[in-house]
DSSP file (Angstrom, degrees, kcal/mol; ACC not computed):
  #  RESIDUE AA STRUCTURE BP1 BP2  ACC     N-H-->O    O-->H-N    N-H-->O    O-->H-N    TCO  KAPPA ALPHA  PHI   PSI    X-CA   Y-CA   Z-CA
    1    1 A X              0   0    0      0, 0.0    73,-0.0     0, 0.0    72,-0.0   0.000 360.0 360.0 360.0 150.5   -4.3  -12.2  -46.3
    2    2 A X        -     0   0    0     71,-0.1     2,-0.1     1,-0.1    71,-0.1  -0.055 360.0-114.2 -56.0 144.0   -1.8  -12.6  -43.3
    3    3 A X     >  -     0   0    0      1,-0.1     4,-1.8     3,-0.0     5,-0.2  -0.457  32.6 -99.2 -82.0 152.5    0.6  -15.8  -43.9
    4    4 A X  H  > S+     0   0    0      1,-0.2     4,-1.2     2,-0.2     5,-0.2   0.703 125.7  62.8 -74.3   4.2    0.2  -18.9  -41.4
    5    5 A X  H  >>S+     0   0    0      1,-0.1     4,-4.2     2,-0.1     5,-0.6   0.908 106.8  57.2 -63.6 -40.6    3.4  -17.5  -39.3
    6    6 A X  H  >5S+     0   0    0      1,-0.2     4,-2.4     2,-0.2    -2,-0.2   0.933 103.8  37.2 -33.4 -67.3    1.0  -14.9  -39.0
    7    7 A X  H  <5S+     0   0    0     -4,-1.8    -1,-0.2     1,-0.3    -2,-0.1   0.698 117.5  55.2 -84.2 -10.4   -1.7  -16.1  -37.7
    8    8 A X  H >X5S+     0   0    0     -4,-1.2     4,-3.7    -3,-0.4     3,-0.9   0.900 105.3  51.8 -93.6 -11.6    0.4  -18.5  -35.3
    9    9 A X  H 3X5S+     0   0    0     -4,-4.2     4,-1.7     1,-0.3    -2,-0.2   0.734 108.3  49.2 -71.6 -24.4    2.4  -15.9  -33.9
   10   10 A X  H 3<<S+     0   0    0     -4,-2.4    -1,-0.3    -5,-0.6    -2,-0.2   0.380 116.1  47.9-102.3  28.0   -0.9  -14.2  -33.1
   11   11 A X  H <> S+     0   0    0     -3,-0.9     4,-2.2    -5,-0.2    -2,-0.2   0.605 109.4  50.4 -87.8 -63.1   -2.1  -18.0  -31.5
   12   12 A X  H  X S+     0   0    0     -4,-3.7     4,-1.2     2,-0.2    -3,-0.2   0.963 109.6  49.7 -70.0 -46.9    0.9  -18.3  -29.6
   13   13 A X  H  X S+     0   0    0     -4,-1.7     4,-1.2     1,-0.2    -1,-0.2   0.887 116.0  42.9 -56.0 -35.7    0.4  -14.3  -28.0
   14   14 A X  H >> S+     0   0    0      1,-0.2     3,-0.7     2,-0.2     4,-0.5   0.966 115.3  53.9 -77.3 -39.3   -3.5  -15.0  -26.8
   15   15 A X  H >< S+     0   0    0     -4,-2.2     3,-1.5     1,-0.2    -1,-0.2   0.897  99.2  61.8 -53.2 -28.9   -2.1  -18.4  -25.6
   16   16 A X  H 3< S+     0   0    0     -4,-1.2     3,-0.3     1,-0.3    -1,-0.2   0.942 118.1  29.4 -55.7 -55.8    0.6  -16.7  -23.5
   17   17 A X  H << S+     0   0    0     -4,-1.2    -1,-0.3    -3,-0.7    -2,-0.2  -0.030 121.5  48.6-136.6  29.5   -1.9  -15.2  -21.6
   18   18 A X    X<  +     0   0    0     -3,-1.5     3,-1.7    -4,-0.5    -1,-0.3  -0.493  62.3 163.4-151.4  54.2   -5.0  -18.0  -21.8
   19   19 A X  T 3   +     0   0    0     -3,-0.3     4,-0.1     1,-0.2    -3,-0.1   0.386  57.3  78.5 -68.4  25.5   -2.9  -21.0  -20.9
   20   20 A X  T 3  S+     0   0    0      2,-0.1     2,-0.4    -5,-0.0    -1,-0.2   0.544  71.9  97.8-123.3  13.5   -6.1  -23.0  -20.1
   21   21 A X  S <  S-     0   0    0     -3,-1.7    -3,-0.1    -6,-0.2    39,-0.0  -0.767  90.6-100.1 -87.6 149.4   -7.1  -23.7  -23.6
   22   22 A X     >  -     0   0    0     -2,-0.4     4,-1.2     1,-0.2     5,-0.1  -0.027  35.6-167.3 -36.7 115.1   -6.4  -26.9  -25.4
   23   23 A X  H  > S+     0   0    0      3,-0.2     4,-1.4     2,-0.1    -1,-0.2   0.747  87.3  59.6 -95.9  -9.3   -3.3  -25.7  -27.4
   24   24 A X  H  > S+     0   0    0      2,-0.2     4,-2.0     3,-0.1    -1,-0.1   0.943 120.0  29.3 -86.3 -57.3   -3.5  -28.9  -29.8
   25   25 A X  H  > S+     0   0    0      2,-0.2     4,-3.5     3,-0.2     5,-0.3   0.969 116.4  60.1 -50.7 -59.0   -7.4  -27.7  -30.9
   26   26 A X  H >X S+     0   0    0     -4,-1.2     4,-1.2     1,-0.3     3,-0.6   0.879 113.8  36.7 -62.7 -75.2   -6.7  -23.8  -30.4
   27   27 A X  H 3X S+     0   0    0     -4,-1.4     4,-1.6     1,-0.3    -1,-0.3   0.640 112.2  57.3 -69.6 -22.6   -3.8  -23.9  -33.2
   28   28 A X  H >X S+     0   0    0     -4,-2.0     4,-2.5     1,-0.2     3,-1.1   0.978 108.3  48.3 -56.8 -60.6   -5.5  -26.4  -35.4
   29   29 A X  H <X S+     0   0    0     -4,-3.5     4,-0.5    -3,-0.6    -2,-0.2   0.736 112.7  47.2 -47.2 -29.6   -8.4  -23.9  -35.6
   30   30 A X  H 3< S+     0   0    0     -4,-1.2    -1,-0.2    -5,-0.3    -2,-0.2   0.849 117.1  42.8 -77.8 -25.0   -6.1  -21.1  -36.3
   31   31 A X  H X< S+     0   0    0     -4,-1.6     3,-1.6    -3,-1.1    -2,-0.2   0.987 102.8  73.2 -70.5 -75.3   -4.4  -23.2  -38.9
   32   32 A X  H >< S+     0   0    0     -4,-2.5     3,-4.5     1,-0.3     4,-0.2   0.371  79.6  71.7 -33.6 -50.6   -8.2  -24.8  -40.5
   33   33 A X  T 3< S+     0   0    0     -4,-0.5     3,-0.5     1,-0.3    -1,-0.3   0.560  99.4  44.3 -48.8 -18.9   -9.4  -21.7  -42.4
   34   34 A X  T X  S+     0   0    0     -3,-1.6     3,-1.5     1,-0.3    -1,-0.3   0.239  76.8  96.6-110.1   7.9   -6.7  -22.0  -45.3
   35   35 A X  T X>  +     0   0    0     -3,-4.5     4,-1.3     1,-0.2     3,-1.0   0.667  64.6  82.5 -64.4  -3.2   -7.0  -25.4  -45.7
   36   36 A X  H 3>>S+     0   0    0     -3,-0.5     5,-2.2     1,-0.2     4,-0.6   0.657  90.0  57.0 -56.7 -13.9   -9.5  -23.9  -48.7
   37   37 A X  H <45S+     0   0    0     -3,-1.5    -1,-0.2     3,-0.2    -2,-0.1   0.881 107.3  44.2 -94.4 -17.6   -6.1  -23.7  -50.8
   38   38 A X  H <45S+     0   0    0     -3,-1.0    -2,-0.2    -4,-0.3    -1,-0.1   0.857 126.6  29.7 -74.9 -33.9   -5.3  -27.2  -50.4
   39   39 A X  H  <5S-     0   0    0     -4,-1.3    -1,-0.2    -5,-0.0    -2,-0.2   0.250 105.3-119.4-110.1  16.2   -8.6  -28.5  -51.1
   40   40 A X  T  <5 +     0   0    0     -4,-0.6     2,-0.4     1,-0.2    -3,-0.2   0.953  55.4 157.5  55.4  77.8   -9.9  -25.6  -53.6
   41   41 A X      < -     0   0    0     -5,-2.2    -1,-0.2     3,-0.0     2,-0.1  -0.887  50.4-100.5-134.2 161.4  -12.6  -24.7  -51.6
   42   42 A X     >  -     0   0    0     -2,-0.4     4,-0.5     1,-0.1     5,-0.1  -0.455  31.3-126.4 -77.9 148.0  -14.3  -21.0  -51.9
   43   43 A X  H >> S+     0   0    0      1,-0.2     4,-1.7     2,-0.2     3,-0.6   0.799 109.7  71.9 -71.4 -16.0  -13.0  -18.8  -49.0
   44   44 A X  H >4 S+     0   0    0      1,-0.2     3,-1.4     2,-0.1    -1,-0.2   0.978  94.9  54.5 -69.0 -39.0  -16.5  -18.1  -48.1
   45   45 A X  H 34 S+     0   0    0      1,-0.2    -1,-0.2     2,-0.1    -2,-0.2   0.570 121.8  29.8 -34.2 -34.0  -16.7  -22.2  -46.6
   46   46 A X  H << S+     0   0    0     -3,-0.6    -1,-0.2    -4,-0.5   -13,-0.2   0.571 113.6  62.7 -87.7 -20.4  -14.0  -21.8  -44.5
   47   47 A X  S << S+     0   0    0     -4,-1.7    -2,-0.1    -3,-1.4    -3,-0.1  -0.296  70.5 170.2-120.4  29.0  -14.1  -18.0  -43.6
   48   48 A X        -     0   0    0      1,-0.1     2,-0.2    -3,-0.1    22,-0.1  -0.288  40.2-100.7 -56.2 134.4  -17.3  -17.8  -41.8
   49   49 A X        +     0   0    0      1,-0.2    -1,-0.1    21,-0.0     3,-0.1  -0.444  38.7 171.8 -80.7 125.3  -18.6  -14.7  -39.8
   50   50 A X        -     0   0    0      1,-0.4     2,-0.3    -2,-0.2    -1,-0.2   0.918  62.0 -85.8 -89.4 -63.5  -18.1  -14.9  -35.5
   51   51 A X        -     0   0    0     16,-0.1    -1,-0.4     1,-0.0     0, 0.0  -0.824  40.6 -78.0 133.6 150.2  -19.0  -11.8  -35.0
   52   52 A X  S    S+     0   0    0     -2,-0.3     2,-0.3    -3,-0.1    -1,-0.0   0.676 103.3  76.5 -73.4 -34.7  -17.2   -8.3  -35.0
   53   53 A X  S    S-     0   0    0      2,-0.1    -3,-0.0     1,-0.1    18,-0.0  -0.715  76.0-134.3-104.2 155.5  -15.5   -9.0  -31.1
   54   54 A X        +     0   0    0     -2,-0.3     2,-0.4    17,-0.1    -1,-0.1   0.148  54.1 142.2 -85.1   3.6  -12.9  -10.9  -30.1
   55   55 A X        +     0   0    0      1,-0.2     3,-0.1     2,-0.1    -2,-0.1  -0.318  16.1 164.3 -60.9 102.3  -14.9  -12.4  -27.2
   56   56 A X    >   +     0   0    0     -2,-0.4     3,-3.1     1,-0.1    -1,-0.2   0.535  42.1 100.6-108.2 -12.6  -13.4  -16.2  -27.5
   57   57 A X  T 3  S+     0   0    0      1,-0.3    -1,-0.1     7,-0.0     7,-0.1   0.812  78.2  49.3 -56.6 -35.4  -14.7  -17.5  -23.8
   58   58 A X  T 3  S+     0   0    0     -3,-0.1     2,-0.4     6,-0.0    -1,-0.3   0.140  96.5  98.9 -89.8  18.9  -17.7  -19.4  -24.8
   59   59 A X  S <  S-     0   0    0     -3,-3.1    -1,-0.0     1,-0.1     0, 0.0  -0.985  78.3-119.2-126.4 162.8  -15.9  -21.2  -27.2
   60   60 A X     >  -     0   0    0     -2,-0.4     4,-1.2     3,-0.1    -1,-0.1   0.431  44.1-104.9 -50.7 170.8  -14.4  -24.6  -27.3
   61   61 A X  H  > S+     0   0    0      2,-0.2     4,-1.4     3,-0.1     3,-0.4   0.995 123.1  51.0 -55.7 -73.3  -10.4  -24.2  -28.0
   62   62 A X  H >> S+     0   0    0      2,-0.3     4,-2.2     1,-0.2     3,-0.7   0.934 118.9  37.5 -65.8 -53.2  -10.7  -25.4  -31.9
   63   63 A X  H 3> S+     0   0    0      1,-0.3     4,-1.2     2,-0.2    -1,-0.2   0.801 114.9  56.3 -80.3 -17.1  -13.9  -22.4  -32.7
   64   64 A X  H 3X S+     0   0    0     -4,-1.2     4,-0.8    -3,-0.4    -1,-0.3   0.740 107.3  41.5 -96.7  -3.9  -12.2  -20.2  -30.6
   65   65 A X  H XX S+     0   0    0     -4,-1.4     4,-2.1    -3,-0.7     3,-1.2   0.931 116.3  54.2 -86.6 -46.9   -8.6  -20.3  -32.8
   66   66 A X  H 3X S+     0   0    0     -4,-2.2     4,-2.1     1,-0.3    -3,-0.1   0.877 105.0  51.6 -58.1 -39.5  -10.8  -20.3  -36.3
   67   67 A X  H 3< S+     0   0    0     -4,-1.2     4,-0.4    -5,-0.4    -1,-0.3   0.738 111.7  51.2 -94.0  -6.1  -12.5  -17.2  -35.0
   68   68 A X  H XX S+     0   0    0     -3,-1.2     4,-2.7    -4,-0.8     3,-1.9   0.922  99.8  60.2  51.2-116.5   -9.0  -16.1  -34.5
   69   69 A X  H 3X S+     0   0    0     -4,-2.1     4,-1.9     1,-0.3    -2,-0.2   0.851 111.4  35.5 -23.8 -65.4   -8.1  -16.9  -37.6
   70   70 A X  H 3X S+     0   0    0     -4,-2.1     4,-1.6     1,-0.2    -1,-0.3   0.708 106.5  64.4 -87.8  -5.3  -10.5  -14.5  -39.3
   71   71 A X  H <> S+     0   0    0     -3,-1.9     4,-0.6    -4,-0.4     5,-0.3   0.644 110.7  42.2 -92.6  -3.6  -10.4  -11.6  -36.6
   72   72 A X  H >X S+     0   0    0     -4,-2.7     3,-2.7     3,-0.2     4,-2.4   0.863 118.6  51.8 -71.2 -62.9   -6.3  -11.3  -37.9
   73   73 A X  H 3X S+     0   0    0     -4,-1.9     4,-2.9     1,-0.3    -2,-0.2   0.722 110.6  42.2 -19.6 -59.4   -7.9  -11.8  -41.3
   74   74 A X  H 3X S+     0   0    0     -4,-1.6     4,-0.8     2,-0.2    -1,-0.3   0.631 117.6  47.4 -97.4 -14.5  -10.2   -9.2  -40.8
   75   75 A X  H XX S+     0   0    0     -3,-2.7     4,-1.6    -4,-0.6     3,-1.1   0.900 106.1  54.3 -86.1 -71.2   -7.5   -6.6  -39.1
   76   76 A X  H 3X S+     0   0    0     -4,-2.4     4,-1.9    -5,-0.3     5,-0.2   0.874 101.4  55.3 -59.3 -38.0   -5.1   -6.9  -41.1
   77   77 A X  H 3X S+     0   0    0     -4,-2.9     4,-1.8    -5,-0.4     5,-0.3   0.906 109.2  59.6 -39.1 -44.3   -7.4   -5.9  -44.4
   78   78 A X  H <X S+     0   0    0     -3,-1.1     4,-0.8    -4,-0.8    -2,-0.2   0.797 107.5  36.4 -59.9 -36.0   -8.1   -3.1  -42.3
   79   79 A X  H  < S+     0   0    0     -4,-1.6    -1,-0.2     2,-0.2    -2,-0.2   0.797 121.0  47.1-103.2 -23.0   -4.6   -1.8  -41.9
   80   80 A X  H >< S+     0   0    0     -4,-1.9     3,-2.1    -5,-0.4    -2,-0.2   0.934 102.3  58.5 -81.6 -45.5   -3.6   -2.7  -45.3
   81   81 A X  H 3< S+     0   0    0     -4,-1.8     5,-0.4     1,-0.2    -2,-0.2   0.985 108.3  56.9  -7.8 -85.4   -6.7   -1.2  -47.2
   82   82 A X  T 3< S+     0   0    0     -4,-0.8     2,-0.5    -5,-0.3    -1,-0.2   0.593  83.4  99.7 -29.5 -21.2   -5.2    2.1  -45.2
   83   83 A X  S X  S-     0   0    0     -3,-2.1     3,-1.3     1,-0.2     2,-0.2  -0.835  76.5-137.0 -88.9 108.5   -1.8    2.0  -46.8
   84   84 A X  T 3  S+     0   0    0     -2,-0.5    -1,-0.2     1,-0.3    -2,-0.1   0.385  95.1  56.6-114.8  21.4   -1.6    4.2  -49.3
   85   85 A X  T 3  S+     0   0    0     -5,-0.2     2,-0.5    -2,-0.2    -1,-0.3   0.138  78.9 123.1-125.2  45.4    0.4    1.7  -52.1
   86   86 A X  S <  S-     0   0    0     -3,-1.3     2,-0.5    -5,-0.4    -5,-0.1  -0.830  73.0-124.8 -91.1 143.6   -2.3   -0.6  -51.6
   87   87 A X              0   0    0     -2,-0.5    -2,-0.1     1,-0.2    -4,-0.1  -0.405 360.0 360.0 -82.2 148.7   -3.7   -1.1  -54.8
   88   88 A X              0   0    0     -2,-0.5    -1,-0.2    -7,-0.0    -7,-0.0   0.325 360.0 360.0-110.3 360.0   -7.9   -0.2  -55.0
């Protein structure tokens, strides 16, 4: 899975251009899903399904960086999956 530079560097780009979320919430939320490695938690508890679109407007700053969080997740499996010295 993408590393948390990852996933703030893709935080900071939708922030560039949505400065009117809560930036303190929005990166905590991008951050929250991988607290499962500090606290040995199953990924599925943290890693919950939003939905297939990136549609963030109806939610708060903190639920809209988590679902975030898993649409890099879920992109970037996609593009690695694809590579062909990923191992199956």
């Amino acid at each position: 899975m993408p590393s948390v530079i990852t996933h703030l560097a893709c935080a900071q780009r939708y922030l560039s251009h949505n400065p009117r979320r809560d930036l303190k919430k929005f990166i905590l939320g991008t951050v929250f899903p991988d607290i499962r490695y500090l606290a040995n938690l199953e990924r599925h508890l943290t890693h919950r399904k939003f939905g297939a679109n990136l549609n963030l407007s109806r939610l708060d700053s903190f639920k809209a960086g988590w679902k975030l969080h898993i649409y890099v997740d879920e992109k970037w499996k996609k593009i690695v999956k694809a590579d062909p010295l990923y191992e199956k």
